[in-house]
C-alpha positions, 0 to 999 in steps of 0.5 A: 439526675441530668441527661446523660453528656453521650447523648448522641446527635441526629438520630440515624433514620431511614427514609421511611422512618422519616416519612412515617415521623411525618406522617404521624404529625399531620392532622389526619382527618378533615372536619371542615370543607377546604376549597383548595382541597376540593380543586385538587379532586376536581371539584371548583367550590366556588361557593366556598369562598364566594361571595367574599366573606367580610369581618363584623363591623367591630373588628374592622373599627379596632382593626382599622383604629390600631392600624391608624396608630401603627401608620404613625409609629412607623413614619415617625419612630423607624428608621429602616435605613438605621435597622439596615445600616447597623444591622440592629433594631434599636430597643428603643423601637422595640419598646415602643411597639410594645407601649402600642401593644404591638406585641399582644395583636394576636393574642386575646383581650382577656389576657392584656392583648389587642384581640385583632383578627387574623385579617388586620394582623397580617395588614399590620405586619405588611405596614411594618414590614414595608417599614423594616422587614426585620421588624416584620419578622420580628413581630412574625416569630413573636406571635405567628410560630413563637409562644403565644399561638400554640399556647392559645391551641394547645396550652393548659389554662393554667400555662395561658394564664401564666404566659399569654400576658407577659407575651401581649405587653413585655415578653419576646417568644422564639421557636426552636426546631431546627438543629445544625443537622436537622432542617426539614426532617425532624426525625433526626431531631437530636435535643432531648428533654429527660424526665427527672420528677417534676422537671424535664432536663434540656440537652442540644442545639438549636439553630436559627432562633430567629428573635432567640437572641433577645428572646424572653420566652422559647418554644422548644421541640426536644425528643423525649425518651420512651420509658416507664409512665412516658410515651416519648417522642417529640414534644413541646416546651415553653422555656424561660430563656434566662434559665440556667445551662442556656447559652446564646452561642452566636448571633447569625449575620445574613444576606438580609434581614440584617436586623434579625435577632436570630442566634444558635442557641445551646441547652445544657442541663436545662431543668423546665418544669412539667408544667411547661410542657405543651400538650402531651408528650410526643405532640410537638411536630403536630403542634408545630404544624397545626400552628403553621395553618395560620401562622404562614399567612404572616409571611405572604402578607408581608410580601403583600407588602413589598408587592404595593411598595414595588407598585408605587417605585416603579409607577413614580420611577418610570414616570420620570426615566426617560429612553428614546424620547418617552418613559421607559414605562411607555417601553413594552419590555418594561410595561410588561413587568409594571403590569406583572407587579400590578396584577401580581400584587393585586391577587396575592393580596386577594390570597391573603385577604380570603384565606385570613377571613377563612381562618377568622371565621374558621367555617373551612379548613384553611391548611392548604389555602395557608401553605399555597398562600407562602408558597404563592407568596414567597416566589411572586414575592421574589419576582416582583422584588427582582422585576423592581431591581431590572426596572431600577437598571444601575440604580436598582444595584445600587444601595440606598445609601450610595444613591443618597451619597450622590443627590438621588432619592434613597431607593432600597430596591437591592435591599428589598431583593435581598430582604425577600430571598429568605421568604422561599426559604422560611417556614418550610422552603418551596421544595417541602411545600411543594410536598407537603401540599402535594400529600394533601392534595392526594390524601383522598387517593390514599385513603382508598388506595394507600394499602394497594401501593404499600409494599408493607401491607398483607394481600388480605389488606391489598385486596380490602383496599382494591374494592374499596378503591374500585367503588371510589373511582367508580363515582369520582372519575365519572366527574370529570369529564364534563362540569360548568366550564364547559358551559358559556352562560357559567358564573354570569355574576363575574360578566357585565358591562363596562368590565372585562368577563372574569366568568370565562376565566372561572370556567377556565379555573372548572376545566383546569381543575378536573384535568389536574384531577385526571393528570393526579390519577393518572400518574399514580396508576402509572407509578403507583408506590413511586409517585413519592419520588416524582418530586418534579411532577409533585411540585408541577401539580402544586404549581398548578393548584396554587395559579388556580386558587390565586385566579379564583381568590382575584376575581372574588376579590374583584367582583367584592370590591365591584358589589361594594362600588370600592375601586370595581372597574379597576379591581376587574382590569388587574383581575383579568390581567393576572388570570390572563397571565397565570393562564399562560403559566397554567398551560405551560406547568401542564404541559411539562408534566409530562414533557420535561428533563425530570429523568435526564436530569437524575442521571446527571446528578448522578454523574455530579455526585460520583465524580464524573463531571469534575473536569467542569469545576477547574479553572477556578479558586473556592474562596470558601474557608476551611471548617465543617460543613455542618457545625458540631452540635455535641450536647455539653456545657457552653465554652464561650460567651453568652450573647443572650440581650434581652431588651428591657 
C-alpha cells in the first residue's frame, strides 16, 4: 500500500524535542585526539598538529598530475562568464569533467574513481572554483554531501558496488534534506518513507536540491514510521532520480551561483527498494552529520580560492591606479585591506591545508577543525570579496561585462561577492555553526555536569553528577592558571634570525586558550541550564576558538615552508601579519563576552515582534509580491512540469 495522501507537514516540536533530535545525532564519543577540542578546555596541543603532517610522495604525484589536467581544462574549456551570463553550465563542460574524471575524485580507485586525497580534492575544487564557482559547487554536492561519501562511511558492499561507479565516470548525486518549513531543525522533517515489503514509499518536498535539477542519483532523508519490526525515525535513502512519482518543480534563481542546478524537488508514491537504505533506520541525521566532518572542508577550500584570485586583482589593480600622485595601494587606507587579503588568505589556506592532511591520515578527530575551517572560511571569505569590491571603487560595482563593453579588463569582482554570499549560509550558516561548534567545545563539562543543570533528572542523579563534577574541576581547573605562555623561551623553533618571532604569537595562542577555558566555566556556573540560550556569548566563544586554531595552523604553516626552504622568509611575514591582526579581534571578542548589547538587544526584538516599533517602518513602499511566506509543501501527486535535465 502507499503512503497515506493526509500526511501532515512539519511535524510540531518543542524546542527540547528539537534539541534531543539533535543530540541523538551527533557522534557522542571521541575515539581520536582533536586539537581544536583540547584548545576549548585549555590545553594548546601544539604537538598535534606539528610539525605539519605532509602526504606520501605518490598522492602528491597523482595529486599534483590530474591537477595539471584540470589547470588546462579550466583555461580552455570554461568560460565563466558564459555559465554567469546565461545562468547555466553548458553540458558540454559538464561532459568534459567527466571524460577527466572530475566526477570520481574522491571516490576510490577500485570502483573507477581517481582515489585522491582529501588535500589535492579540495585544491581541485579551489582551481575550478576560481574558474566558475557554479562549477565548484557543482562538483562540491556531487561528492563532498551527495551519494558517494556517505556510501563509502555507510554503505553496504553491495550498495558501493552497485552506485560508486556510476558516480566516479556518469552519475551526478544531490542531497535532500531541507523542506519548505524545515531548515536547521530537522525534527520537524515532514517527508516520510512507508515501509511496504520490500519497498519503502517517498512522500514530501524537498527544498534547495543543489545539482537536483540534473541529478542522476539522490540522497534523501525522510522519516520513517515507527511500527512493528521498524524502529523509525529519520533515515537515509539512495533514490534513482528518474523514478516514477518524482517531479522536479522548479528550478531556483539566486542572487549568485547563477549556474547551480538547484530546484524543489517532489515525491509522490515513490516506491525505493530496502536495498537503497543507507545504514539502519533511524541513522540519517548521524549519517548526514558524520559526513559534513569532511565534506565542509569543500566549501573554505574554495574560498581559498577566491582568497589567491582576490590577492593578484588587487596586487595588479593597485599598481596601476593612480590618486594623488602614487597608487592607491601606497595609500594606508588601502594598503590595510591589500595586507588584510594577504595574510588573511595565507592562513585560511593553512586551515584547509592542516585540516585535510588531518583527515587524510585520520590519526585525530577532525569534526570541529572541519566545522571552524567553513565557519572561518565562509566569513573571511566574504570580507576579503567585499575588501576586493572597495578597493575596485566604481569598478568593483560594476559587471564584468559593462567593463568590457567600454575597453576595460572584465573584472568579475561584484560577481565573486555575490558568489561568495551564500557560503555563510551553505552547509550550516554561522549561527548554527556557532552552536554546533559551541556544544562540542563544552562537551567535556557536560559530560560531569550535564545532570546537575538538567532540570529533568532525579536529585539522586543531580548529586551522583555533583561529586562527579567535583573531582573533575579539581584537576582541570588548577590547569589553567599558569601554562608555556608564560614562559619566553616557549616554542623557540617558531624564533630565529632573518624572520619575525612566531613563538611570542604561540605563547599568545597558550594563555588565550586557558582564559577561554576559564571564560567557559565561568559562564556555565553563572547561568547554568541557560547557558544554551546565551547564543551571543556562544558564538563569541566560537569566535574566539576559531581566530586561535587559524593562528596556530599559520605559523605551523609557516615554519613547514621555512624547514623546506618553500617561500620560508615570506611565509613568516603573512604569518606574523595575520596573528598580529586576529590578536586585535581576539582581544576585542573577549572583551564583548561580558560587555556587549546582548540583553538590551532582546528587549528590543521584543518590542519588533509585539508591534511596538511599527511607526519606524512607514514612510516606505514594500515592493515585495503578494503570496506565502513559506510555500505549501502538502505531499500529492505534481500539478505541473517536470523540469528534471539530466545531462547525457
Amino acid at each position: 500500500m502507499s503512503a497515506p495522501s493526509d500526511i501532515p507537514q512539519a511535524p510540531k516540536v518543542t524546542e527540547r524535542e528539537a534539541r534531543q533530535v539533535a543530540e541523538a545525532a551527533r557522534e557522542q564519543d571521541w575515539r581520536k585526539p582533536s586539537f581544536a577540542k583540547e584548545l576549548f578546555l585549555g590545553r594548546f596541543r601544539l604537538d598535534l598538529i606539528h610539525p605539519h603532517p605532509v602526504p606520501p610522495a605518490d598522492d602528491v604525484r597523482r595529486g599534483e598530475a590530474f591537477l595539471a589536467r584540470l589547470r588546462e581544462f579550466c583555461e580552455t574549456r570554461i568560460d565563466g562568464a558564459l555559465i554567469e551570463r546565461e545562468a547555466r553550465i553548458p553540458d558540454e563542460v559538464v561532459n568534459g569533467l567527466r571524460e577527466l574524471g572530475a566526477l570520481g575524485m574522491k571516490i576510490e580507485t577500485r570502483y573507477g574513481g581517481l582515489g585522491l586525497t582529501q588535500v589535492y580534492y579540495n585544491k581541485a575544487l579551489a582551481l575550478v572554483g576560481s574558474a566558475s564557482p557554479s562549477l565548484g559547487a557543482l562538483l562540491s554536492a556531487h561528492q563532498s554531501i551527495g551519494v558517494p561519501q556517505p556510501l563509502k562511511m555507510f554503505g553496504t558492499q553491495e550498495q558501493k558496488d552497485a552506485f560508486l561507479p556510476r558516480l566516479a565516470r556518469t552519475d551526478i548525486s544531490a542531497f535532500l534534506l531541507t523542506e519548505p518549513d524545515v531548515g536547521s531543525d530537522p525534527a520537524r522533517l515532514a517527508t516520510t518513507a512507508v515501509p511496504d515489503g520490500d519497498d519503502y514509499v517517498l512522500d514530501g518536498v524537498k527544498l534547495w536540491t543543489t545539482n537536483g535539477v540534473v541529478a542522476d542519483l539522490l540522497v534523501v532523508m525522510a522519516r520513517v514510521p515507527r511500527s512493528d519490526g521498524h524502529r523509525g525515525g529519520i533515515t537515509a535513502f539512495v533514490v534513482e532520480a528518474d523514478s516514477p512519482g518524482i517531479t522536479v518543480e522548479h528550478r531556483n534563481a539566486f542572487m549568485g551561483l547563477r549556474g547551480i542546478e538547484n530546484g524543489v524537488t517532489r515525491f509522490h508514491g515513490v516506491r525505493v527498494p530496502a536495498g537503497n537504505r543507507i545504514g539502519p533506520e533511524g541513522a540519517g541525521l548521524k549519517i548526514a552529520l558524520t559526513t559534513l566532518n569532511t565534506g565542509r572542508l569543500s566549501l573554505p577550500a574554495m574560498c581559498v580560492g577566491v582568497g589567491k584570485w582576490s590577492l593578484k586583482i588587487a596586487r595588479e589593480w593597485s599598481e596601476v591606479r593612480e590618486q594623488w600622485g602614487r597608487a592607491v595601494a601606497r595609500h594606508e587606507a588601502v594598503g590595510a585591506k591589500i595586507s588584510f587579503i594577504a595574510a588573511t588568505t595565507f592562513a585560511l589556506e593553512a586551515v584547509v591545508d592542516l585540516s585535510s592532511q588531518m583527515a587524510d591520515e585520520s590519526r585525530n578527530d577532525i569534526r570541529i577543525e572541519a566545522a571552524l575551517a567553513k565557519l572561518y572560511g565562509s566569513e573571511m571569505g566574504w570580507l576579503i570579496s567585499d575588501e576586493l569590491v572597495q578597493i575596485r571603487g566604481g569598478r568593483g560595482f560594476e559587471t564584468a561585462d559593462s567593463l568590457a563593453a567600454r575597453g576595460e579588463r572584465a573584472v568579475p569582482a561584484e560577481q565573486m561577492l555575490r558568489d561568495m554570499r551564500i557560503n555563510r549560509i551553505f552547509e550550516g550558516s554561522t549561527e548554527i555553526m556557532h552552536l554546533l561548534i559551541a556544544r562540542e567545545a563544552v562537551d567535556a563539562h557536560l559530560k560531569v555536569a550535564g545532570d546537575i543543570i538538567d532540570p529533568d533528572k532525579p536529585l539522586a542523579d543531580k548529586a551522583k553528577a555533583g561529586a562527579n563534577a567535583a573531582g573533575f574541576y579539581a584537576r582541570w581547573l588548577p590547569k589553567l592558571v599558569s601554562g608555556p605562555g608564560q614562559l619566553p623561551g616557549a616554542y623557540a623553533e617558531f624564533r630565529g634570525p632573518g624572520h619575525p618571532d612566531l613563538s611570542a604569537h604561540l605563547r599568545y595562542v597558550e594563555r588565550s586558550a586557558r582564559k577561554l577555558a576559564r571564560s567557559t566555566f565561568y559562564a556555565m556556573s553563572r547561568w547554568q541550564g541557560r547557558m544554551e540560550t546565551k547564543q551571543g556569548f556562544l558564538g563569541r566563544i566560537v569566535d574566539i576558538g576559531a581566530e586561535l586554531f587559524a593562528m596556530s595552523a599559520a605559523c605551523v604553516r609557516a615554519e613547514h615552508l621555512r624547514v623546506n626552504d618553500d617561500h620560508g622568509r615570506e611565509a613568516y611575514q603573512l604569518a606574523d601579519a595575520f596573528c598580529r591582526q586576529s590578536r586585535i579581534r581576539v582581544e576585542e571578542l573577549f572583551n564583548r563576552l561580558w560587555s556587549n548589547t546582548d540583553d538590551i538587544d532582546r528587549r528590543v526584538v521584543d518590542g519588533v515582534l509585539s508591534g511596538t516599533y511599527t511607526w519606524l517602518e512607514e514612510g516606505v513602499i514594500d515592493p515585495s509580491g503578494d503570496g506565502p511566506w513559506i510555500a505549501d509543501a502538502t505531499p500529492g501527486p505534481a500539478t505541473g512540469e517536470n523540469v528534471h535535465r539530466p545531462i547525457r
